[in-house]
PQR file of N, CA, C, O and H, with PARSE charges and radii, in Angstrom:
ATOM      1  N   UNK A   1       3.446  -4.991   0.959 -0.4000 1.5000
ATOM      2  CA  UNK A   1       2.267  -4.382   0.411 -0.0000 2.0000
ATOM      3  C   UNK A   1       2.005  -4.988  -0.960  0.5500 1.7000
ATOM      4  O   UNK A   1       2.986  -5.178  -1.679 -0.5500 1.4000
ATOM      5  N   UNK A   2       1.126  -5.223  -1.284 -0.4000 1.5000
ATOM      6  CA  UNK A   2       0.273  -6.258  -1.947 -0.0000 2.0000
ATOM      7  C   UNK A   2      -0.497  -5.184  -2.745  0.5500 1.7000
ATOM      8  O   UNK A   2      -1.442  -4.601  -2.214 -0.5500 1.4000
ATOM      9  H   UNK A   2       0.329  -5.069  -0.700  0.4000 1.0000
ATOM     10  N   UNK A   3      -0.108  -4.904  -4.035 -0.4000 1.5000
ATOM     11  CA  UNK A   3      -1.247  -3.943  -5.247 -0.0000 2.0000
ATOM     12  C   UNK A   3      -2.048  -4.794  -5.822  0.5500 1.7000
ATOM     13  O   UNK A   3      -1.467  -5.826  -6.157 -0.5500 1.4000
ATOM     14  H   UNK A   3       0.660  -5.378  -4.467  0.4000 1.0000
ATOM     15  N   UNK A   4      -3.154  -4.756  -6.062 -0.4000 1.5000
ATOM     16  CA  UNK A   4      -3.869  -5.545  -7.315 -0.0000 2.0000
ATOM     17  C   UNK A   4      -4.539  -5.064  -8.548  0.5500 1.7000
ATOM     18  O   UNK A   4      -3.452  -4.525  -8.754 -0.5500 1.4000
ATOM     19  H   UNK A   4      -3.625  -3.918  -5.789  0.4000 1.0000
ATOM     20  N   UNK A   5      -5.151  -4.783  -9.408 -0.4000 1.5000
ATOM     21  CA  UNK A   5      -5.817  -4.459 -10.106 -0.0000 2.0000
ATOM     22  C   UNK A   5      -6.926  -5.154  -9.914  0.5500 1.7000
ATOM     23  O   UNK A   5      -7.117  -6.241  -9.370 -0.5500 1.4000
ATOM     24  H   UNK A   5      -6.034  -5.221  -9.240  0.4000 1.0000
ATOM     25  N   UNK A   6      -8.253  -3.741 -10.871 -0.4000 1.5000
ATOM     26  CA  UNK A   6      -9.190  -5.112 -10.735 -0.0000 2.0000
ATOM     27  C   UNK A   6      -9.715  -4.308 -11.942  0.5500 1.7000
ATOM     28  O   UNK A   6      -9.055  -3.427 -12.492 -0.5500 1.4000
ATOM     29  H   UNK A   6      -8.098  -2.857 -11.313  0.4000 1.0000
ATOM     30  N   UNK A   7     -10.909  -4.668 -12.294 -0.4000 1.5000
ATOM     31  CA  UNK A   7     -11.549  -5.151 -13.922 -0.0000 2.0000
ATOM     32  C   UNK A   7     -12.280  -3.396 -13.627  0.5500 1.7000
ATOM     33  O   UNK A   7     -13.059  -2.981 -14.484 -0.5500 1.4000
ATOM     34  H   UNK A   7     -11.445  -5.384 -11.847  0.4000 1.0000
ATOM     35  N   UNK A   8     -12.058  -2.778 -12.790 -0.4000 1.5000
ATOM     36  CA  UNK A   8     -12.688  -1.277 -13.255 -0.0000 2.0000
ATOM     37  C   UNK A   8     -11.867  -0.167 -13.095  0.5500 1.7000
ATOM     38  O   UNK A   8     -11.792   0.466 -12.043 -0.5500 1.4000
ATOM     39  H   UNK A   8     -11.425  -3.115 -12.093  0.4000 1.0000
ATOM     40  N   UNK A   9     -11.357   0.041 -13.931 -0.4000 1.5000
ATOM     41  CA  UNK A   9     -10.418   1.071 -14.595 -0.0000 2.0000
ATOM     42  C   UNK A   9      -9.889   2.442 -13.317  0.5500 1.7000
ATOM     43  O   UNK A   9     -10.591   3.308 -12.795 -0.5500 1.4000
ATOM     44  H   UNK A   9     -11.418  -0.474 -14.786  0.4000 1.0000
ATOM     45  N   UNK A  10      -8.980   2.263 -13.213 -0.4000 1.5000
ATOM     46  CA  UNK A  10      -8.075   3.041 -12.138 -0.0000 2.0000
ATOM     47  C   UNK A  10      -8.549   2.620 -11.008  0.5500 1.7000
ATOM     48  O   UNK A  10      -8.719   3.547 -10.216 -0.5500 1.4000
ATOM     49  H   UNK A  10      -8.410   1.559 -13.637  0.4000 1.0000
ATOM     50  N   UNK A  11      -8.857   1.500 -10.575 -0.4000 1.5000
ATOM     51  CA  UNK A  11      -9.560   1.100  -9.215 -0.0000 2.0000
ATOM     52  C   UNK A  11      -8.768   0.053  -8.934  0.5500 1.7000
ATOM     53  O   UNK A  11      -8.584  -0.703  -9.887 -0.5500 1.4000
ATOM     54  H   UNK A  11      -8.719   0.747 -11.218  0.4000 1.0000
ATOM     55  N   UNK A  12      -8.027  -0.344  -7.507 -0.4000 1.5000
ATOM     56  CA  UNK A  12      -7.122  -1.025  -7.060 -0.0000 2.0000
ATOM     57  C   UNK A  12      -7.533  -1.595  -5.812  0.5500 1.7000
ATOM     58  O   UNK A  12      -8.447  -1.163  -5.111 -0.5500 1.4000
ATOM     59  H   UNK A  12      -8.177   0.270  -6.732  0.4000 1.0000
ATOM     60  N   UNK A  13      -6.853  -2.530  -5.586 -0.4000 1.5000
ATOM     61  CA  UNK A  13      -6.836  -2.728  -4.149 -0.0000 2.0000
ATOM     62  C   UNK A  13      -5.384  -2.689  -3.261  0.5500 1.7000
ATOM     63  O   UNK A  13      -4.354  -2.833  -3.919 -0.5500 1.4000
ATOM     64  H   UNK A  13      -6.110  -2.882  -6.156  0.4000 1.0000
ATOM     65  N   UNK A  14      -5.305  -2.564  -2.299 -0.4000 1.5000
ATOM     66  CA  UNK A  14      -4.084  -2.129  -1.330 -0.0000 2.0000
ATOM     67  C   UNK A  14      -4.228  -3.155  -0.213  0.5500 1.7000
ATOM     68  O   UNK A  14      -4.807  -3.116   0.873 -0.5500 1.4000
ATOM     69  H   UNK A  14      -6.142  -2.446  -1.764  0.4000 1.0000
ATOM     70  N   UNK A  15      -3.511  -4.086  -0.836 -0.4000 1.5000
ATOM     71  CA  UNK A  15      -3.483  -4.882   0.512 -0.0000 2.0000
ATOM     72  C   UNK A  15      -2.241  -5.291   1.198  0.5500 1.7000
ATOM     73  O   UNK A  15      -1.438  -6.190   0.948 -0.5500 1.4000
ATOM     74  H   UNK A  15      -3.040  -4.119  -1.717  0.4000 1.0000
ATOM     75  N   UNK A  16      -2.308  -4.121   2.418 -0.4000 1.5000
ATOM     76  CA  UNK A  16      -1.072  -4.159   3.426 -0.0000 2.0000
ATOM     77  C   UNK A  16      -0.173  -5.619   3.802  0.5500 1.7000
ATOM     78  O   UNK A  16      -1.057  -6.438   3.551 -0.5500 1.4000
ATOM     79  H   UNK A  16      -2.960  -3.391   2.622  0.4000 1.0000
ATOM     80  N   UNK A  17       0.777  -6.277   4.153 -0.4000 1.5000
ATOM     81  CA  UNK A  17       1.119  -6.887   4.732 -0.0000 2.0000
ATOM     82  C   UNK A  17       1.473  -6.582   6.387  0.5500 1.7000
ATOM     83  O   UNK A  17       2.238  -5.797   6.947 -0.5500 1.4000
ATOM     84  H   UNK A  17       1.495  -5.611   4.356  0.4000 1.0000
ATOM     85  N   UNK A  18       0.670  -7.446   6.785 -0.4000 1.5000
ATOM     86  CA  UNK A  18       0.883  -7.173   8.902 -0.0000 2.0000
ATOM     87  C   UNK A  18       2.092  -7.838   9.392  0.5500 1.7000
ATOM     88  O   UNK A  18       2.159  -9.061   9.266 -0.5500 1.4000
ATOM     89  H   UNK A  18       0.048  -8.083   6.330  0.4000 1.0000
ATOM     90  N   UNK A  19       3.039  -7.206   9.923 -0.4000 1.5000
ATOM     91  CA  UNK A  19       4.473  -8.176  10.659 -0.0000 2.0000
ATOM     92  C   UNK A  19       4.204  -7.937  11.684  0.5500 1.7000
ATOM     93  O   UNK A  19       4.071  -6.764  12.033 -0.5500 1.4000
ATOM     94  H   UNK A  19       2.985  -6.213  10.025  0.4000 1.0000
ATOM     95  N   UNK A  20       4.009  -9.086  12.625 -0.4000 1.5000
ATOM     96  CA  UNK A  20       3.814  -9.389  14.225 -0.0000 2.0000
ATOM     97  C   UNK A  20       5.094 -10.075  14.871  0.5500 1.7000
ATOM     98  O   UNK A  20       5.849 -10.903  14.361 -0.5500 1.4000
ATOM     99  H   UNK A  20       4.116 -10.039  12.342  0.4000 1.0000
ATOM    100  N   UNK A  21       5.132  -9.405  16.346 -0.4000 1.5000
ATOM    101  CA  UNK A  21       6.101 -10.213  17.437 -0.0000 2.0000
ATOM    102  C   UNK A  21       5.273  -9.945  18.486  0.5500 1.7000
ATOM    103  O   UNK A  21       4.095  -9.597  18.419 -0.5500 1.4000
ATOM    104  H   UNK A  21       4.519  -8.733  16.760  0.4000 1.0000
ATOM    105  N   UNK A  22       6.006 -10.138  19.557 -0.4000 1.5000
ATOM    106  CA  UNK A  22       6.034  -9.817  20.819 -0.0000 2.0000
ATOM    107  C   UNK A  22       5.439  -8.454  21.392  0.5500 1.7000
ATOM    108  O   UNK A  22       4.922  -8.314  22.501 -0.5500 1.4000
ATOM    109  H   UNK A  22       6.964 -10.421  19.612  0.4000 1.0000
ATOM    110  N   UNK A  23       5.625  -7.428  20.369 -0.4000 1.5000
ATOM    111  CA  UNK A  23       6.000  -5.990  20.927 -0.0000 2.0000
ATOM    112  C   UNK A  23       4.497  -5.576  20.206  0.5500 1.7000
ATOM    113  O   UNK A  23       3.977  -4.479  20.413 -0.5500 1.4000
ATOM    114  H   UNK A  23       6.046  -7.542  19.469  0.4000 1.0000
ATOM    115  N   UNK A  24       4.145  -6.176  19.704 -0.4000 1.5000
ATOM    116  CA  UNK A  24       2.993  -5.468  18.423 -0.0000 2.0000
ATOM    117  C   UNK A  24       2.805  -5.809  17.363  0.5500 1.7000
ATOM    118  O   UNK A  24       3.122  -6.946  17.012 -0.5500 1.4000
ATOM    119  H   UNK A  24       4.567  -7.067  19.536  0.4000 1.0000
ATOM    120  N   UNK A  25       2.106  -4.736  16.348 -0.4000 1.5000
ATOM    121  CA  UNK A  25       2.131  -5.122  15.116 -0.0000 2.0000
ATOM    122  C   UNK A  25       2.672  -4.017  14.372  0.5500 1.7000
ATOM    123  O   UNK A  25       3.106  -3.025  14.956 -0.5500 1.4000
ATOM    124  H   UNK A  25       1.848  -3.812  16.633  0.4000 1.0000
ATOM    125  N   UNK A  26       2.676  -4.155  12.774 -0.4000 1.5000
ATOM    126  CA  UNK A  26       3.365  -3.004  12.210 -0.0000 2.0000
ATOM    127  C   UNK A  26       2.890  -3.416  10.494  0.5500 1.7000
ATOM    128  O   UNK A  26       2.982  -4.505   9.928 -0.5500 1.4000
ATOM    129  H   UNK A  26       2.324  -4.961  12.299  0.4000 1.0000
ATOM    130  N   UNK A  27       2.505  -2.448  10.107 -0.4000 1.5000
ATOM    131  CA  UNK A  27       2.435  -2.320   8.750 -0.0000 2.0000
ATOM    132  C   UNK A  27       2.424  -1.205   8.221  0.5500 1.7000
ATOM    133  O   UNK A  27       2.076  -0.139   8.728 -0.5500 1.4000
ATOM    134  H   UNK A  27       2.430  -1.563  10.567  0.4000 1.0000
ATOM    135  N   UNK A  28       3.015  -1.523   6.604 -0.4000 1.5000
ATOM    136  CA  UNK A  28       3.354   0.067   5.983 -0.0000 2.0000
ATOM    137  C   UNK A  28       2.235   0.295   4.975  0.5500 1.7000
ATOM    138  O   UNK A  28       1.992  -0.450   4.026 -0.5500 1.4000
ATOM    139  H   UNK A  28       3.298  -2.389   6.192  0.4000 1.0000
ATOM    140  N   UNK A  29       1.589   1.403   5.287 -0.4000 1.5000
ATOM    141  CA  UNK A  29       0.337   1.746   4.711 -0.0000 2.0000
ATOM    142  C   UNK A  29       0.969   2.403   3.344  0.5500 1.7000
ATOM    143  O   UNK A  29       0.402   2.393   2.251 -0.5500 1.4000
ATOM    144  H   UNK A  29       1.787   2.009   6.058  0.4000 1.0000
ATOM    145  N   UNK A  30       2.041   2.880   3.577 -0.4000 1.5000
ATOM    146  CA  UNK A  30       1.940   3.987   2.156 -0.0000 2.0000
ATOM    147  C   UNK A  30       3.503   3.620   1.825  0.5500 1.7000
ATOM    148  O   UNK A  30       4.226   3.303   2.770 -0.5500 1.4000
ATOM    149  H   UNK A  30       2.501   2.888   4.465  0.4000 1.0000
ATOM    150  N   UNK A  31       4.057   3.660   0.432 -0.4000 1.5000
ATOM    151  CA  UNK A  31       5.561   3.678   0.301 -0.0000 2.0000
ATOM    152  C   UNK A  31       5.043   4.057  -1.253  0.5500 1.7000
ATOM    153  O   UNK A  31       4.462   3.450  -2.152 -0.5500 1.4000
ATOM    154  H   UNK A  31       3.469   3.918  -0.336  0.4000 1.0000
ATOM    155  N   UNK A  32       5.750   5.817  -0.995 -0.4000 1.5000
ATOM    156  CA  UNK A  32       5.879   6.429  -2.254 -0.0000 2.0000
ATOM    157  C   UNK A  32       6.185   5.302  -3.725  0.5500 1.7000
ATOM    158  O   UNK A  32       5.522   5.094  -4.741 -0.5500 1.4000
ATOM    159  H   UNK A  32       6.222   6.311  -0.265  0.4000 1.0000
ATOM    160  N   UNK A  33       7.493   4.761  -3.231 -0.4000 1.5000
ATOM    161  CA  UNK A  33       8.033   3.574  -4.488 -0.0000 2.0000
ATOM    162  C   UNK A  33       7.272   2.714  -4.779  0.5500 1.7000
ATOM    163  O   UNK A  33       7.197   2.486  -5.987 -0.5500 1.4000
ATOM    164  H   UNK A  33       8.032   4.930  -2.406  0.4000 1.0000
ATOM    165  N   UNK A  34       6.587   2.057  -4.049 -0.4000 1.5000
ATOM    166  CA  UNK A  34       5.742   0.792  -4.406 -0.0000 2.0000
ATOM    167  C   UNK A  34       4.464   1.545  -5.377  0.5500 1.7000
ATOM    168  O   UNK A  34       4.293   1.162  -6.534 -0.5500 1.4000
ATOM    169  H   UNK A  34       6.648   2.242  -3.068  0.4000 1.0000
ATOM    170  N   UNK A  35       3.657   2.579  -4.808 -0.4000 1.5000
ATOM    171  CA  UNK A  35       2.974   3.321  -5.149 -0.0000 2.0000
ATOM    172  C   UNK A  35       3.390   3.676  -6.875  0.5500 1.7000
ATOM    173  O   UNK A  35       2.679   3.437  -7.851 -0.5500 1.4000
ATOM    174  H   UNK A  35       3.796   2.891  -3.868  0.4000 1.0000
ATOM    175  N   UNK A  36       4.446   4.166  -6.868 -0.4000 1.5000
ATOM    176  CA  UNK A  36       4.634   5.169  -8.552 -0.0000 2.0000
ATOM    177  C   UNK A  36       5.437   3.749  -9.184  0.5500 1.7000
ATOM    178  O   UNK A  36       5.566   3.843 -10.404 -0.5500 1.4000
ATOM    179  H   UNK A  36       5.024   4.360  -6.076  0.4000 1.0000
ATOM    180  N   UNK A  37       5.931   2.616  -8.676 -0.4000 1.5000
ATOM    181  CA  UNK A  37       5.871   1.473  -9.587 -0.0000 2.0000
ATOM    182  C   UNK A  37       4.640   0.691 -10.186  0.5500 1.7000
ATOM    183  O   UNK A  37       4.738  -0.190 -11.040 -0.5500 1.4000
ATOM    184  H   UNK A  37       5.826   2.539  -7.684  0.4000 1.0000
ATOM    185  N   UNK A  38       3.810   1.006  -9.783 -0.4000 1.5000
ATOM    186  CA  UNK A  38       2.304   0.664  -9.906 -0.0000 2.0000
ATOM    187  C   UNK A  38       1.409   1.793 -10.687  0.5500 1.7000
ATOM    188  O   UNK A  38       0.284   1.496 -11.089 -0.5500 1.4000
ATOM    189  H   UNK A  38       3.731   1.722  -9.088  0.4000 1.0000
ATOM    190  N   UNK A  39       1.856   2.856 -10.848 -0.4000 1.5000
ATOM    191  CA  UNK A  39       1.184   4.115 -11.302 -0.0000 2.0000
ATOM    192  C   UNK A  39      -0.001   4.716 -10.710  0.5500 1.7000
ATOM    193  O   UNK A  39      -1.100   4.898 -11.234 -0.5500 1.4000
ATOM    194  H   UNK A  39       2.770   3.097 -10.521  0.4000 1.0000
ATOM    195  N   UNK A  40       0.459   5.040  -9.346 -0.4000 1.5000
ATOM    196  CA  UNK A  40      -0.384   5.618  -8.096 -0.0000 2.0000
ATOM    197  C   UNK A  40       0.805   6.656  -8.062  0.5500 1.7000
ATOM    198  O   UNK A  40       1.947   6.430  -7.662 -0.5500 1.4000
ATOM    199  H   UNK A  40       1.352   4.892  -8.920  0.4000 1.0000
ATOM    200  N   UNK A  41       0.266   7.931  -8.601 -0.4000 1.5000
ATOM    201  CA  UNK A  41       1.602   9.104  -8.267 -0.0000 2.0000
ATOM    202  C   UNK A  41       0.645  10.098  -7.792  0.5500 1.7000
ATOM    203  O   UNK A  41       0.094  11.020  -8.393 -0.5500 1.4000
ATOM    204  H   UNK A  41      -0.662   8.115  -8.925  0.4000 1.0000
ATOM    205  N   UNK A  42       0.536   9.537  -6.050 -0.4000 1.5000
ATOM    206  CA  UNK A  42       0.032  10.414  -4.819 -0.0000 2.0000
ATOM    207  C   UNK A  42       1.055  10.213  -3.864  0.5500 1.7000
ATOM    208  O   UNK A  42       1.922   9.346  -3.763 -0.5500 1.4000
ATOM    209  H   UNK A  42       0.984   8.788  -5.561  0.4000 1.0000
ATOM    210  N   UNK A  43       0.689  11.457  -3.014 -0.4000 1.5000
ATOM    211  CA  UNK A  43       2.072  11.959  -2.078 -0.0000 2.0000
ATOM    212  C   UNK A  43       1.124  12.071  -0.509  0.5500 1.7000
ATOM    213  O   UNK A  43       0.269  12.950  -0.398 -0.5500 1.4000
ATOM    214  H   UNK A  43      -0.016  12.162  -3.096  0.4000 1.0000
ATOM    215  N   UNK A  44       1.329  11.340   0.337 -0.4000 1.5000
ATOM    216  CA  UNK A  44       0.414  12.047   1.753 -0.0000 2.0000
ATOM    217  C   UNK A  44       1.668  12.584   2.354  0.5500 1.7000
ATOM    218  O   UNK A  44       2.840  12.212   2.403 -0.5500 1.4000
ATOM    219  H   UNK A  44       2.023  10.626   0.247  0.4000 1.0000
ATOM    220  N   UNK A  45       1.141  13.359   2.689 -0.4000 1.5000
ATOM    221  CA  UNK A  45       1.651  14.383   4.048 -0.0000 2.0000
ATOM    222  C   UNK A  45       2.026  13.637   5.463  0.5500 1.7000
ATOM    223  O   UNK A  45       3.108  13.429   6.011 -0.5500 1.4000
ATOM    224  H   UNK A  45       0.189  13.662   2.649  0.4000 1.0000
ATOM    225  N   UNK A  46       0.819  13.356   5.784 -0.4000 1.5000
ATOM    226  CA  UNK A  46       0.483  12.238   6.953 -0.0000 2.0000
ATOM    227  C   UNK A  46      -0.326  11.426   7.209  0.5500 1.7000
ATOM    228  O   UNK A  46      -1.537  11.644   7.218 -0.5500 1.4000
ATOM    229  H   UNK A  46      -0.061  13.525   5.339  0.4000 1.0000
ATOM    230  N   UNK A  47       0.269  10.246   7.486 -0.4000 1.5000
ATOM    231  CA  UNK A  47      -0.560   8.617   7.464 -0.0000 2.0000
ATOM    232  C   UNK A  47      -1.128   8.533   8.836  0.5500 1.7000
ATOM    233  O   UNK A  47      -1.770   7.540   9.178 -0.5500 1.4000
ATOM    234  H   UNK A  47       1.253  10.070   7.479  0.4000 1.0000
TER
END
């Protein structure tokens, strides 16, 4: 997962990384840690 900033104040972008095989795909939309290392201190319930 990929954070960015951008030039308007508390406004980000979230850009997932996709891991592919055989079986599917898979990416992690939300990870508390990545989130509050970045100073996004939100909590979901369910993704």
């Amino acid at each position: 997962m990929k954070i960015e900033e951008t030039f308007i104040k508390d406004l980000v972008i979230i850009d997932p990384i996709v891991f592919g095989d055989e079986r599917g795909y898979f990416f992690e939309s939300y990870s508390k840690t990545k989130f509050e290392d970045n100073g996004i201190n939100i909590e979901f319930v369910q993704d």
